[in-house]
C-alpha positions as CSV (number, residue, x, y, z in Angstrom):
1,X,104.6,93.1,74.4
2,X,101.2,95.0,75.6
3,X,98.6,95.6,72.9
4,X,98.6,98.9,71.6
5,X,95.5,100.4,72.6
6,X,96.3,100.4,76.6
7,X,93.9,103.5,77.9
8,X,91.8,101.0,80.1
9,X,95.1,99.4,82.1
10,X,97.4,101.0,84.5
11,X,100.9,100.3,83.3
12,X,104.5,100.4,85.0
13,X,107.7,99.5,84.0
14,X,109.8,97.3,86.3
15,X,113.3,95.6,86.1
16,X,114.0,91.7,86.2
17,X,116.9,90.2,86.1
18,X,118.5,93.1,84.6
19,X,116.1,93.9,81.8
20,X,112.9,96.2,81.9
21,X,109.3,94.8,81.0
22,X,106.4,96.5,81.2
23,X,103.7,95.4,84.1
24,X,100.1,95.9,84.4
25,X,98.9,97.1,87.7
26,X,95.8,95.1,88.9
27,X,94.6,96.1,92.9
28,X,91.6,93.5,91.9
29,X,94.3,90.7,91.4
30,X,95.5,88.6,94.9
31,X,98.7,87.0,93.2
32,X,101.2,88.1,90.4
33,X,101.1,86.6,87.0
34,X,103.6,86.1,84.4
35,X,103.8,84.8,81.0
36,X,105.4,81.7,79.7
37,X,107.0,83.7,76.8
38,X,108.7,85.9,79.2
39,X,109.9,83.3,81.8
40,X,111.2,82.4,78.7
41,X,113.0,85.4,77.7
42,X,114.2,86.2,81.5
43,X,115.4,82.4,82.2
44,X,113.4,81.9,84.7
45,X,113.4,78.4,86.6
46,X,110.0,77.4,87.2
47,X,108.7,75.5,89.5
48,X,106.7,73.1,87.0
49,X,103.4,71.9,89.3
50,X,100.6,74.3,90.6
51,X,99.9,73.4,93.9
52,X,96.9,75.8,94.5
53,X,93.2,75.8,93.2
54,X,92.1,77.3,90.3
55,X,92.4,80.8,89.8
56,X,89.3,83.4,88.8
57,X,90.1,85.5,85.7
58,X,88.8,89.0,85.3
59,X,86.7,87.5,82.6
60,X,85.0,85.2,85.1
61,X,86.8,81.8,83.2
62,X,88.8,79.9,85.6
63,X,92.7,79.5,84.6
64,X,95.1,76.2,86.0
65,X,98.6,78.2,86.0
66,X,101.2,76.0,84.4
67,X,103.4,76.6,87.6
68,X,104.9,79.5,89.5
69,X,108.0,81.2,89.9
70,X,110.0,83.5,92.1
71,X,110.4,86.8,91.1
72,X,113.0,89.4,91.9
73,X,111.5,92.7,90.8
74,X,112.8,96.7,91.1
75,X,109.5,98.2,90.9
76,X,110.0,102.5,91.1
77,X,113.3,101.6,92.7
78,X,111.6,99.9,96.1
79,X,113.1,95.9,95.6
80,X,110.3,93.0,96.2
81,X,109.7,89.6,95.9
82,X,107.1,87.7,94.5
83,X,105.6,84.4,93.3
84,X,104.0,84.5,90.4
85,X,102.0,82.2,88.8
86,X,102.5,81.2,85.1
87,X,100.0,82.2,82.4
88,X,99.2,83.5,79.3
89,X,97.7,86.7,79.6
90,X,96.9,88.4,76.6
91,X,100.6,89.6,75.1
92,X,101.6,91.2,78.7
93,X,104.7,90.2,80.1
94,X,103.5,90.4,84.2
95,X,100.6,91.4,86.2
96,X,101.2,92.8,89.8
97,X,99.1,91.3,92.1
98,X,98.4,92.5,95.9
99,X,101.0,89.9,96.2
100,X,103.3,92.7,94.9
101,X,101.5,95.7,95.3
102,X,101.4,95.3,99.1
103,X,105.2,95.3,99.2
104,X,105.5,98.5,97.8
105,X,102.9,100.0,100.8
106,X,101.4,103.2,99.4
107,X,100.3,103.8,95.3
108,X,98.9,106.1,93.4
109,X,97.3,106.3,89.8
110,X,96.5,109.3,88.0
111,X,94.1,109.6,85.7
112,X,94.5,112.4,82.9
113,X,92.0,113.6,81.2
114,X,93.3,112.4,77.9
115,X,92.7,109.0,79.3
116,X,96.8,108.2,79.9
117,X,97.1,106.9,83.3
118,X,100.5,107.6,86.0
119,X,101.5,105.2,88.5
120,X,104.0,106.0,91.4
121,X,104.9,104.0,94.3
122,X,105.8,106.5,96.4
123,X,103.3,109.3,96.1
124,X,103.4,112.7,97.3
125,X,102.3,113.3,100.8
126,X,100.1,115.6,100.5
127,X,97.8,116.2,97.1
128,X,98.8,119.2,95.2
129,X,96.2,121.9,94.5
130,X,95.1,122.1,91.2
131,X,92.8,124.9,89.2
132,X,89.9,123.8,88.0
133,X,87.1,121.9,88.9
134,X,88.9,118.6,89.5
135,X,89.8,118.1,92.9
136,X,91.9,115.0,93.9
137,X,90.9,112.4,96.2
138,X,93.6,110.6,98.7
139,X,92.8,107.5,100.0
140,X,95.3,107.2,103.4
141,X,93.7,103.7,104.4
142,X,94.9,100.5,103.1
143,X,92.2,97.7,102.4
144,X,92.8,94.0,101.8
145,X,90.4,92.3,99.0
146,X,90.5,88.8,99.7
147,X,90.8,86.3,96.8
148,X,87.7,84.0,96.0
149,X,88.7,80.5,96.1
150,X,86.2,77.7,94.9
């Protein structure tokens, strides 16, 4: 269950093995993470040795996942796979990674002034207009971040 002061993370509801959890969307993240509580909860067979290097949290600290697992996921009803590596991450059930993100081709977040934010998979084509002085900005390139290994 996310904390409840969430104004600083993009959130997004996604379905897994037939039950909805909430995911936070991280662009600056190469691979999906889940929780052990909710591999748990889903039944989730792991696969119990991580065979890659350590992984770079946001905070800087290096993480050893206790393993990975496949992921079927029904993110804004577009279907993906994933692996995920296992983690604890702060009372979040998943983190999608580019891993995941990339599958889905195009997002958007919107930002509202209150501070909420929106995420879509499958944004409008074209921005709408909107009074005031805010104007949106579309972004129709895709860019790859690569993840930092040591």
């Amino acid at each position: 269950m996310p904390p409840n002061d969430c104004r600083n993370v993009v959130l997004t509801q996604v379905e897994c093995q037939n039950r909805i959890i909430e995911a936070i969307v991280d662009t600056g993240a190469e691979i999906s993470v889940i929780s052990p509580e909710t591999c748990k909860l889903l039944k989730l067979p792991a696969t119990p040795k991580w065979e890659g290097p350590f992984l770079i949290m946001a905070n800087g600290s290096q993480a050893h996942p206790e393993g990975t697992v496949d992921l079927q996921l029904l993110v804004e009803n577009t279907s993906i796979c994933i692996d995920a590596a296992i983690l604890p991450i702060n009372r979040f059930d998943l983190i999608l990674g580019n891993n995941a993100l990339r599958q889905l081709q195009t997002i958007s977040v919107t930002y509202s002034r209150e501070g909420r934010t929106i995420f879509a998979s499958k944004p409008e084509i074209e921005p709408r207009k909107h009074k005031g002085k805010f104007v949106p900005i579309a972004n129709r390139e895709s860019r790859t971040i690569a993840a930092i290994y040591f």
